[in-house]
Biopython code that builds the backbone (N, CA, C, O; Angstrom):
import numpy as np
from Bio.PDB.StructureBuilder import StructureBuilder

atoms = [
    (1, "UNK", "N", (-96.576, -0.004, -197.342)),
    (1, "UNK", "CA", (-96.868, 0.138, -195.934)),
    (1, "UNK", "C", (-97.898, -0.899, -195.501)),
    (1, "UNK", "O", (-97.730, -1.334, -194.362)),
    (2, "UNK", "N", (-99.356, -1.574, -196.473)),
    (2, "UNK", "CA", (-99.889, -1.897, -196.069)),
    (2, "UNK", "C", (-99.154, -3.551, -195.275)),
    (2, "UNK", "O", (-99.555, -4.139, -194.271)),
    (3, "UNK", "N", (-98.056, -3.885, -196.148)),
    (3, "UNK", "CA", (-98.033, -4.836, -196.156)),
    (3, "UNK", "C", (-97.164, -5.354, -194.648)),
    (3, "UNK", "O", (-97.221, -6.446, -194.084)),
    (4, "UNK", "N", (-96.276, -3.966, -194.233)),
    (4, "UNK", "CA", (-96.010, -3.900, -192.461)),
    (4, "UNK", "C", (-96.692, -3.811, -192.011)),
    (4, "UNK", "O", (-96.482, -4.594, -191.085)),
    (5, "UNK", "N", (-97.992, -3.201, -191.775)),
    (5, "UNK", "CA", (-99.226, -3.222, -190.543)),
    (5, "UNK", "C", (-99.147, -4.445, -190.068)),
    (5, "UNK", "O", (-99.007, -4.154, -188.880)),
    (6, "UNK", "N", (-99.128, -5.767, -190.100)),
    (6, "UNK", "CA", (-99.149, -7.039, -189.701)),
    (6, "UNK", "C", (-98.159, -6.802, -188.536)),
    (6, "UNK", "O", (-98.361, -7.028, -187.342)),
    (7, "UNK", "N", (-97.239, -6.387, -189.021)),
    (7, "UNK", "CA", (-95.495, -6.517, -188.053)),
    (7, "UNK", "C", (-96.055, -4.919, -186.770)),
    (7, "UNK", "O", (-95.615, -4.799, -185.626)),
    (8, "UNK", "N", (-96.606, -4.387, -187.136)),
    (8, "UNK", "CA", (-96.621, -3.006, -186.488)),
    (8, "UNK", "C", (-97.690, -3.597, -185.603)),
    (8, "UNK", "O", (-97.163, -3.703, -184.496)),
    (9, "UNK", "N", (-99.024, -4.065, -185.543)),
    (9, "UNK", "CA", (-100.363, -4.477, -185.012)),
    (9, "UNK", "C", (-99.324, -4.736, -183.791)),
    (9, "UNK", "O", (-98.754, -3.785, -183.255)),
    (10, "UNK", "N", (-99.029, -6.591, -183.225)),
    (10, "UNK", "CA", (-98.750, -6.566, -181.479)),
    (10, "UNK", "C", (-97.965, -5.449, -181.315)),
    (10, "UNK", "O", (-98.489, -4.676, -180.513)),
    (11, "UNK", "N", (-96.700, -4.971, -181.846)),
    (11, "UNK", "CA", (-95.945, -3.749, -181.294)),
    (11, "UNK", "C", (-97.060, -2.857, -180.563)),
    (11, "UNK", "O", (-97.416, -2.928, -179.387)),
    (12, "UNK", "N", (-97.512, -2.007, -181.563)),
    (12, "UNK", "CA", (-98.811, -0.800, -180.774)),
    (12, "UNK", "C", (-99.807, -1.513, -179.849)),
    (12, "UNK", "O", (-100.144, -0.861, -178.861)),
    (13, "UNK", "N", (-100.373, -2.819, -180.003)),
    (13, "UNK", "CA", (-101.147, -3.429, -179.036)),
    (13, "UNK", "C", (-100.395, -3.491, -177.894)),
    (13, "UNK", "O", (-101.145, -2.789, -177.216)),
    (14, "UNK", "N", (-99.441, -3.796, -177.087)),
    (14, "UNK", "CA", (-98.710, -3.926, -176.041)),
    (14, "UNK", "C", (-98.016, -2.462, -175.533)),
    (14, "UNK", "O", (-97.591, -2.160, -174.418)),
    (15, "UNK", "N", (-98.066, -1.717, -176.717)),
    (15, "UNK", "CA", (-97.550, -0.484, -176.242)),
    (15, "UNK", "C", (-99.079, 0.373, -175.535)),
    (15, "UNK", "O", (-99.173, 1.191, -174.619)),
    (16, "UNK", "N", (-99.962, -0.155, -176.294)),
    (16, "UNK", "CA", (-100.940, 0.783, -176.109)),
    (16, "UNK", "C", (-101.636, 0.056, -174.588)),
    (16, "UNK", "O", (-102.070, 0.770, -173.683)),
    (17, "UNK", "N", (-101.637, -1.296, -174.535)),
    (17, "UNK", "CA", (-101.768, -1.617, -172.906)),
    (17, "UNK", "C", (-100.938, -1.694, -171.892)),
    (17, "UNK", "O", (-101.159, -2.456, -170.951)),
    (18, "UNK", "N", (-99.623, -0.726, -171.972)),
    (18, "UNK", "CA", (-98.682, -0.418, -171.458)),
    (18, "UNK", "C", (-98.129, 0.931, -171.240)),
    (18, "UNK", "O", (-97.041, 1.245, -170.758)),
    (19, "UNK", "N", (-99.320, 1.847, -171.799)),
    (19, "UNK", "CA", (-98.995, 2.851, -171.777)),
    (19, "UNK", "C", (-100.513, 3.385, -171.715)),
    (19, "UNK", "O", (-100.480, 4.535, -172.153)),
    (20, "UNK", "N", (-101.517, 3.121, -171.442)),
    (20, "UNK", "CA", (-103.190, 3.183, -171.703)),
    (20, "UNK", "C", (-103.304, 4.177, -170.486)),
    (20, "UNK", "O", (-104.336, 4.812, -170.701)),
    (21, "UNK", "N", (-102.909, 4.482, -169.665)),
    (21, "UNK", "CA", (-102.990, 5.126, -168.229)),
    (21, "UNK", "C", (-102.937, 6.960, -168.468)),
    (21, "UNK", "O", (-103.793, 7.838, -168.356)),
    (22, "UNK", "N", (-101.038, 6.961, -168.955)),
    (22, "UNK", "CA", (-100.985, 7.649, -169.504)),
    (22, "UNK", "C", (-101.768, 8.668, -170.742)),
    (22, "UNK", "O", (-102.165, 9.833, -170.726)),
    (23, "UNK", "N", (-101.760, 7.916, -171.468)),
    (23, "UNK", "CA", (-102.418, 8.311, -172.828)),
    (23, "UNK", "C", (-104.001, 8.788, -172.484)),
    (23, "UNK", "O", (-104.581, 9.559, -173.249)),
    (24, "UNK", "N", (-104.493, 8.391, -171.560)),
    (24, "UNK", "CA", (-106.042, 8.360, -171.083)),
    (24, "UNK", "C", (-105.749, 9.806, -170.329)),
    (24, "UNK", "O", (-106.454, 10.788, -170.564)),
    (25, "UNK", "N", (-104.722, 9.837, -169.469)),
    (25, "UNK", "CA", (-104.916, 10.916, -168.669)),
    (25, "UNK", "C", (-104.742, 12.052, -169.172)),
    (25, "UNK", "O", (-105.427, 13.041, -168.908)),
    (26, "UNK", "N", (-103.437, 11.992, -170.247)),
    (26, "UNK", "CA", (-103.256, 13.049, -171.084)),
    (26, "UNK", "C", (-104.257, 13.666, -172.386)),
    (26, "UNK", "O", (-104.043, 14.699, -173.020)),
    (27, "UNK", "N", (-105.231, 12.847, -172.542)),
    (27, "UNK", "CA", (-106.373, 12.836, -173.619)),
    (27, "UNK", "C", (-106.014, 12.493, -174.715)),
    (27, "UNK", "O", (-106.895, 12.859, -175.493)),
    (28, "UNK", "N", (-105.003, 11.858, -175.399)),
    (28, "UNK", "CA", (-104.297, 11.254, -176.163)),
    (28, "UNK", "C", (-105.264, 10.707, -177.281)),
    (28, "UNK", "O", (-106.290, 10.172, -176.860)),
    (29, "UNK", "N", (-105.138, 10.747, -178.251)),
    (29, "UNK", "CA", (-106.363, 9.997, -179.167)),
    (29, "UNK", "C", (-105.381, 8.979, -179.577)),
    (29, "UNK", "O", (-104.201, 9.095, -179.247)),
    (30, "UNK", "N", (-105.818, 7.957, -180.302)),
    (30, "UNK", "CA", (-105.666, 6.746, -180.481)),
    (30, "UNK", "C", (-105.060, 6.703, -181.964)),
    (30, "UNK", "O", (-104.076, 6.032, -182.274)),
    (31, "UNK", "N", (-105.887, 7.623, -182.943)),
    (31, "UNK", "CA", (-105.319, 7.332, -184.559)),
    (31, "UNK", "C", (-104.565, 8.827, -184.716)),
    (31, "UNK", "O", (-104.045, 8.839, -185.832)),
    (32, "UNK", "N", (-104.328, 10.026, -184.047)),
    (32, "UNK", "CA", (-104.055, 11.087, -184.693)),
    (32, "UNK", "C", (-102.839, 11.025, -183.633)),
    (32, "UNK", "O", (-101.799, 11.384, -184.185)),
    (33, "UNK", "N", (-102.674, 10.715, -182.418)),
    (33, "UNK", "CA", (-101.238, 11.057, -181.640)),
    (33, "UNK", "C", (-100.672, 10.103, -181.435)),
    (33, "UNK", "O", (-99.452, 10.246, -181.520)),
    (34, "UNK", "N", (-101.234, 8.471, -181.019)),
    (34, "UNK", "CA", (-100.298, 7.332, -180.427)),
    (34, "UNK", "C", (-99.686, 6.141, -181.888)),
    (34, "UNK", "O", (-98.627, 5.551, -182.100)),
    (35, "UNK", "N", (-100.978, 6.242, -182.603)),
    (35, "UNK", "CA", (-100.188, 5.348, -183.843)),
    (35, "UNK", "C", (-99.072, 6.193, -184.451)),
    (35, "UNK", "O", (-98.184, 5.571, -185.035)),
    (36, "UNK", "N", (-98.992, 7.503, -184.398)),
    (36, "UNK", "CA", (-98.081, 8.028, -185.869)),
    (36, "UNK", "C", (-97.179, 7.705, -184.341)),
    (36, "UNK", "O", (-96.680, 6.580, -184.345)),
    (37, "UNK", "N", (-96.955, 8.391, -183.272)),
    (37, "UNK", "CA", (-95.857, 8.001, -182.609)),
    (37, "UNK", "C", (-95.217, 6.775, -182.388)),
    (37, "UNK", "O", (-94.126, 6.551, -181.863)),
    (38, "UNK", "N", (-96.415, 5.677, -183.071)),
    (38, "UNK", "CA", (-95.475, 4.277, -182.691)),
    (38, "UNK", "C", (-94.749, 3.681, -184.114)),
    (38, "UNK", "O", (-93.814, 2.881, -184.115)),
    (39, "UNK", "N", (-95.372, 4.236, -185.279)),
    (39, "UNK", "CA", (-94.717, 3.821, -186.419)),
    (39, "UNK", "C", (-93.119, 4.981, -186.527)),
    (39, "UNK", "O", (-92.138, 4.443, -187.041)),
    (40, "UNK", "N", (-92.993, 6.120, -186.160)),
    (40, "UNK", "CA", (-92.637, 6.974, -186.069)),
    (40, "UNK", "C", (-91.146, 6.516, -184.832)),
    (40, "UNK", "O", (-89.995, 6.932, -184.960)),
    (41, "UNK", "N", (-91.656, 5.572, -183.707)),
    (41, "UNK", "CA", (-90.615, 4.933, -182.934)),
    (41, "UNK", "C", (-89.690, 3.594, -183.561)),
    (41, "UNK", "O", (-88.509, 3.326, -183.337)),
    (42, "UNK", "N", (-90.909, 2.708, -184.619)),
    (42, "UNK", "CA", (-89.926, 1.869, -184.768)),
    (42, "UNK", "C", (-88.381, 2.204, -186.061)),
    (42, "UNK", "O", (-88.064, 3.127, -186.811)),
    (43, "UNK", "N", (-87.805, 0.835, -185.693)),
    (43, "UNK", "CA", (-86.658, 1.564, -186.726)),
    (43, "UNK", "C", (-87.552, 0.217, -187.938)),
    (43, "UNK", "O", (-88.435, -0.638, -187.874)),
    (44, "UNK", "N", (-86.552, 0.823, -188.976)),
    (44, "UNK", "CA", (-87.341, -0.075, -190.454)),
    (44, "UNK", "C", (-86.203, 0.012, -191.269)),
    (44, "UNK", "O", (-85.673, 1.045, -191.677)),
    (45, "UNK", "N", (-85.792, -1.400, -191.520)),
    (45, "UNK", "CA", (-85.238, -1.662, -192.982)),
    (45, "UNK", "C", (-86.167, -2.151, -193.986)),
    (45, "UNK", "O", (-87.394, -2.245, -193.965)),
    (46, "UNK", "N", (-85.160, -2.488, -195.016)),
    (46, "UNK", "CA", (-85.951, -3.184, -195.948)),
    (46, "UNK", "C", (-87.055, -4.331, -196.564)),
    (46, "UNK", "O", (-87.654, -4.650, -197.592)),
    (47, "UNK", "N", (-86.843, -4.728, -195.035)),
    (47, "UNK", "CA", (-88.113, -6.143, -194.315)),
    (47, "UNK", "C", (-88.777, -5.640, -193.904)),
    (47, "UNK", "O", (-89.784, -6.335, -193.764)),
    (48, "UNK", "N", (-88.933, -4.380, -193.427)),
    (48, "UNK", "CA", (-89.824, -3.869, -192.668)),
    (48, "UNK", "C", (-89.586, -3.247, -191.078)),
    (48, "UNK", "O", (-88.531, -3.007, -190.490)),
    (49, "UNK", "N", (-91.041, -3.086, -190.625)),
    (49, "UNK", "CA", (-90.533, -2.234, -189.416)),
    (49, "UNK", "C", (-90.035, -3.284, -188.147)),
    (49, "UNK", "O", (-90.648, -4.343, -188.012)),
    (50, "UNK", "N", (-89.259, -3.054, -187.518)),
    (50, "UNK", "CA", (-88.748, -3.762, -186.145)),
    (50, "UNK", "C", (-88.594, -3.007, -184.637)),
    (50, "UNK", "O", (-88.499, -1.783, -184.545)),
    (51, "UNK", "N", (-88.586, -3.660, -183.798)),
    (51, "UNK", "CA", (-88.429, -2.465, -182.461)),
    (51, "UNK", "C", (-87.224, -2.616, -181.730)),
    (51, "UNK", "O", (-87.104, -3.568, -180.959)),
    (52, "UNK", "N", (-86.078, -1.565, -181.926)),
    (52, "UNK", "CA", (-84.912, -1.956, -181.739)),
    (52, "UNK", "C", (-85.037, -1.711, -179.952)),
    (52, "UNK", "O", (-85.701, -0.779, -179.500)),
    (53, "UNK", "N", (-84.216, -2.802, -178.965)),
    (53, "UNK", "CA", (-83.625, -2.281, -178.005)),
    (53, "UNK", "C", (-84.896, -2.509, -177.297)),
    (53, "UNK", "O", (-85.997, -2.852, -177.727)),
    (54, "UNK", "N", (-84.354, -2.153, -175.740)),
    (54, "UNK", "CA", (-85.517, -2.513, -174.554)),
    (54, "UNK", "C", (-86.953, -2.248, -174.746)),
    (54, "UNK", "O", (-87.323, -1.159, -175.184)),
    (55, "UNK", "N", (-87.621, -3.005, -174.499)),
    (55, "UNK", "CA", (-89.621, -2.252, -174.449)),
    (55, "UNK", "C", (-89.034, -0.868, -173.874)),
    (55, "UNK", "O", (-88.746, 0.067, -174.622)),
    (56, "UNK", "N", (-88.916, -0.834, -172.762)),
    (56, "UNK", "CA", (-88.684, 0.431, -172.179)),
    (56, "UNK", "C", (-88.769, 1.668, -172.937)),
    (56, "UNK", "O", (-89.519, 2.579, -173.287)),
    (57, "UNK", "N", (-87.614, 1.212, -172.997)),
    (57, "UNK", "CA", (-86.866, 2.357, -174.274)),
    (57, "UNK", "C", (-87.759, 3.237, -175.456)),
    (57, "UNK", "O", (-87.900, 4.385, -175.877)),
    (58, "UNK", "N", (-88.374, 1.489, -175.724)),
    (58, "UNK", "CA", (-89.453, 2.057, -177.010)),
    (58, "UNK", "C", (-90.695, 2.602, -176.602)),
    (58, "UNK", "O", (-91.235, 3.179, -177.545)),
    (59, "UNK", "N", (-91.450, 2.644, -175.395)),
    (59, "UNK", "CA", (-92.249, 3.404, -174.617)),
    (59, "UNK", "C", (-92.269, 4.691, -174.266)),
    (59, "UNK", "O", (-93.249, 5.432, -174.187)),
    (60, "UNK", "N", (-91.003, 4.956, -174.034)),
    (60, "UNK", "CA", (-90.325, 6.679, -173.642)),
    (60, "UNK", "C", (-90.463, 7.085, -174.795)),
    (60, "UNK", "O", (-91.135, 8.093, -175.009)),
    (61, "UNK", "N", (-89.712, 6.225, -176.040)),
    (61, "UNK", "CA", (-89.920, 7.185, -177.081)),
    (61, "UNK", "C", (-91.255, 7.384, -177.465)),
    (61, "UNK", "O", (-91.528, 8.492, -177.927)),
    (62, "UNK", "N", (-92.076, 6.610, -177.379)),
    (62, "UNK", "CA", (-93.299, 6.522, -177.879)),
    (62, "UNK", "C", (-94.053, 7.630, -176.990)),
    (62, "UNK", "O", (-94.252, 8.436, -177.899)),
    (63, "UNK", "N", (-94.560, 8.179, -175.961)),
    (63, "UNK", "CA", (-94.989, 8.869, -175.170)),
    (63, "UNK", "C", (-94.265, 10.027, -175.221)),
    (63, "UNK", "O", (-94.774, 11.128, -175.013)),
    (64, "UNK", "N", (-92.780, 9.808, -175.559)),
    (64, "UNK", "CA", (-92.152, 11.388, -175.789)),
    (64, "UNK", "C", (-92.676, 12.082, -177.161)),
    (64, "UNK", "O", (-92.886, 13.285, -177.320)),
    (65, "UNK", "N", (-92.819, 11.172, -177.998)),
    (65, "UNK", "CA", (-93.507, 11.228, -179.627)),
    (65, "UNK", "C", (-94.587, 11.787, -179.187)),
    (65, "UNK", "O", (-94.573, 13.013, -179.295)),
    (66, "UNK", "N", (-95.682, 11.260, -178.650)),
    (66, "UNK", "CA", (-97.003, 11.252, -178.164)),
    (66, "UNK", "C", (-97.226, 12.987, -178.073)),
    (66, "UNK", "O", (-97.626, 13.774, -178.932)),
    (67, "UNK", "N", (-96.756, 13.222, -176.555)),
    (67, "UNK", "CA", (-96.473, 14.644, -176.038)),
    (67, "UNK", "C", (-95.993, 15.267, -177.394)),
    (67, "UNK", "O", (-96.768, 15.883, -178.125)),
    (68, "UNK", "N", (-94.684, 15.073, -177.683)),
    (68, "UNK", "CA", (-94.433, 16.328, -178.612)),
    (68, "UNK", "C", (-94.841, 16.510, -179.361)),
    (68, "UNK", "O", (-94.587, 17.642, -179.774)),
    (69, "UNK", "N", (-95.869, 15.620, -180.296)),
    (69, "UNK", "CA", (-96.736, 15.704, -181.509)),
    (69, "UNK", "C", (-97.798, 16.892, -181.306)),
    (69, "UNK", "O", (-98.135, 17.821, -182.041)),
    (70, "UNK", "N", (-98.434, 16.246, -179.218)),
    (70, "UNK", "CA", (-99.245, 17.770, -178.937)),
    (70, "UNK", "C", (-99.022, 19.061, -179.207)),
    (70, "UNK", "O", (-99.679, 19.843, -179.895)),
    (71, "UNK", "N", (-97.875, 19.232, -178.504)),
    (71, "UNK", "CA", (-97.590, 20.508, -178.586)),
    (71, "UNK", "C", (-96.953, 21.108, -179.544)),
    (71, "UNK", "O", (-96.579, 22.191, -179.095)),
    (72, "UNK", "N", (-96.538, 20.949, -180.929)),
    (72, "UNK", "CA", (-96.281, 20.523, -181.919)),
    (72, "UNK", "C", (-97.887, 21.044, -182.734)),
    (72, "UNK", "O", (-97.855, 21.969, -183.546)),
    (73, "UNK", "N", (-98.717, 20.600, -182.524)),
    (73, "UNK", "CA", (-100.089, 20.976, -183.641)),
    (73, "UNK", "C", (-100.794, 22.278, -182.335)),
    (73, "UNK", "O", (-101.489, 23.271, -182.549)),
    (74, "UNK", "N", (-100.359, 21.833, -181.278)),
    (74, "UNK", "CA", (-100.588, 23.403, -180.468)),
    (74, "UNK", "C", (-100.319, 24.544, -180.651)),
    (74, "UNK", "O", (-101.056, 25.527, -180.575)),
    (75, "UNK", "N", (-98.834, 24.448, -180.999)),
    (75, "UNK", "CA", (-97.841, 25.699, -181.050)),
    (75, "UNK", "C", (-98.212, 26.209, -182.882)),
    (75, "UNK", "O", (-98.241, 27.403, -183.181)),
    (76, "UNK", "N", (-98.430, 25.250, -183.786)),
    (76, "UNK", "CA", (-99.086, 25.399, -185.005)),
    (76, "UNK", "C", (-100.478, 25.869, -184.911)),
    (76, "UNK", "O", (-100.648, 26.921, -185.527)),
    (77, "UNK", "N", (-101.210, 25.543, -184.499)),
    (77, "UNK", "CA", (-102.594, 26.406, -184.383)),
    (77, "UNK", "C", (-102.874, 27.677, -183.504)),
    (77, "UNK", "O", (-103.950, 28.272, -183.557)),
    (78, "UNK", "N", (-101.740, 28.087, -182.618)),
    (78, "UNK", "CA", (-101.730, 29.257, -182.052)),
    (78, "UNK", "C", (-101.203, 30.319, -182.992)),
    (78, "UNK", "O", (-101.494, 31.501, -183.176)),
    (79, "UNK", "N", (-100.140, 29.303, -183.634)),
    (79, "UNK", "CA", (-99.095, 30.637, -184.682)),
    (79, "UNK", "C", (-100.874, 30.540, -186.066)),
    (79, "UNK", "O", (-100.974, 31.650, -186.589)),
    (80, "UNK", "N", (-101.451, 30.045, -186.331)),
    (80, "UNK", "CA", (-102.259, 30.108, -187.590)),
    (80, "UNK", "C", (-103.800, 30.984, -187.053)),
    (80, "UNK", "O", (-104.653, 31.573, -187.718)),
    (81, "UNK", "N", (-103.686, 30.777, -185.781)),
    (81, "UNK", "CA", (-105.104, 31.819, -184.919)),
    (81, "UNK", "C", (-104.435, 32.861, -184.631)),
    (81, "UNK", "O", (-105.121, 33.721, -184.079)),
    (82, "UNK", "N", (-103.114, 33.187, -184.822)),
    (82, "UNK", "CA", (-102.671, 34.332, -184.540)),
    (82, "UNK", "C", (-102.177, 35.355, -186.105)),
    (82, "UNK", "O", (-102.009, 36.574, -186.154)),
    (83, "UNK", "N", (-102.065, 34.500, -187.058)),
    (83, "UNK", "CA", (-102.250, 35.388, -188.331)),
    (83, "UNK", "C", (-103.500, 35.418, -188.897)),
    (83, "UNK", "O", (-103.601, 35.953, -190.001)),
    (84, "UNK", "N", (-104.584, 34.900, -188.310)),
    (84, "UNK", "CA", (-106.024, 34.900, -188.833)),
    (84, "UNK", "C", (-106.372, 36.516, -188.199)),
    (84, "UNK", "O", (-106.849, 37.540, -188.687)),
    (85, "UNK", "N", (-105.995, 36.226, -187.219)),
    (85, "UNK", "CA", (-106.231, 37.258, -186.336)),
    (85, "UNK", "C", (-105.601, 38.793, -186.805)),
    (85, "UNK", "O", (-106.316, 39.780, -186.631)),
    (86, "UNK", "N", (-104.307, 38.939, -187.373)),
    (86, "UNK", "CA", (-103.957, 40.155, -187.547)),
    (86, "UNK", "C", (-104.201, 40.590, -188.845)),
    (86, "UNK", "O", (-104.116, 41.765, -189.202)),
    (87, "UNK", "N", (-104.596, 39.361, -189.766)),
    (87, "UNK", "CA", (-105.306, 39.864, -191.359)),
    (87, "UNK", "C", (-106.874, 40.216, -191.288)),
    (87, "UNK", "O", (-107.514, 40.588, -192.271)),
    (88, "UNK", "N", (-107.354, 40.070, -190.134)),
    (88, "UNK", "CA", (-108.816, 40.314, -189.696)),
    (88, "UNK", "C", (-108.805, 42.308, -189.600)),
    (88, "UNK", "O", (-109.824, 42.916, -189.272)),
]
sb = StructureBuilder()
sb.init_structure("model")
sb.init_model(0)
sb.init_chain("A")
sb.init_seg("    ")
for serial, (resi, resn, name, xyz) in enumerate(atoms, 1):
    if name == "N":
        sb.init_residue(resn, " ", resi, " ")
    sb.init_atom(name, np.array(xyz, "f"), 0.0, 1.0, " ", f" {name:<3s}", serial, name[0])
structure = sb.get_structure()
C-alpha cells in the first residue's frame, strides 16, 4: 500500500478541494471518514490504484462513502450503547 500513496495523494487533494464545503459542513474528519472513502472509491489493479470515469462520478461516490461510513459507526455505537445498557 505504501508504495500507492504517491498515486492516491493528487486524487484525495483535488477531491478534498472539491468537496471541502461539504465535508466542513457535515463535520467530516479528514483521516477517519474522507481518506478511507477515497481509497475505498478508487478502482485498483495490479499497478495500483486509478480513478475510473468522470471526476464527477468519483465525488458522489466519495461523499456517498463519506455519509455512509457516518451512519454506519452511528448505527454501530447505538446498537453497542444499547447492549451496554441492558447487561447493566
Amino acid at each position: 500500500m505504501r508504495s500507492h500513496v504517491l498515486a492516491i495523494v493528487p486524487l484525495a487533494e483535488q477531491a478534498h478541494t472539491d468537496l471541502s464545503d461539504a465535508l466542513e459542513e457535515g463535520g467530516f474528519t479528514f483521516d477517519f471518514d474522507f481518506i478511507p472513502a477515497v481509497v475505498g472509491a478508487l478502482d485498483w489493479s495490479e499497478y495500483g490504484p486509478y480513478r475510473d470515469g468522470e471526476p464527477e462520478q468519483f465525488l458522489e461516490t466519495v461523499i456517498s462513502a463519506v455519509a455512509g461510513r457516518r451512519r454506519d459507526v452511528a448505527a454501530e455505537a447505538f446498537v453497542s450503547e444499547n447492549l451496554i445498557a441492558r447487561e447493566s
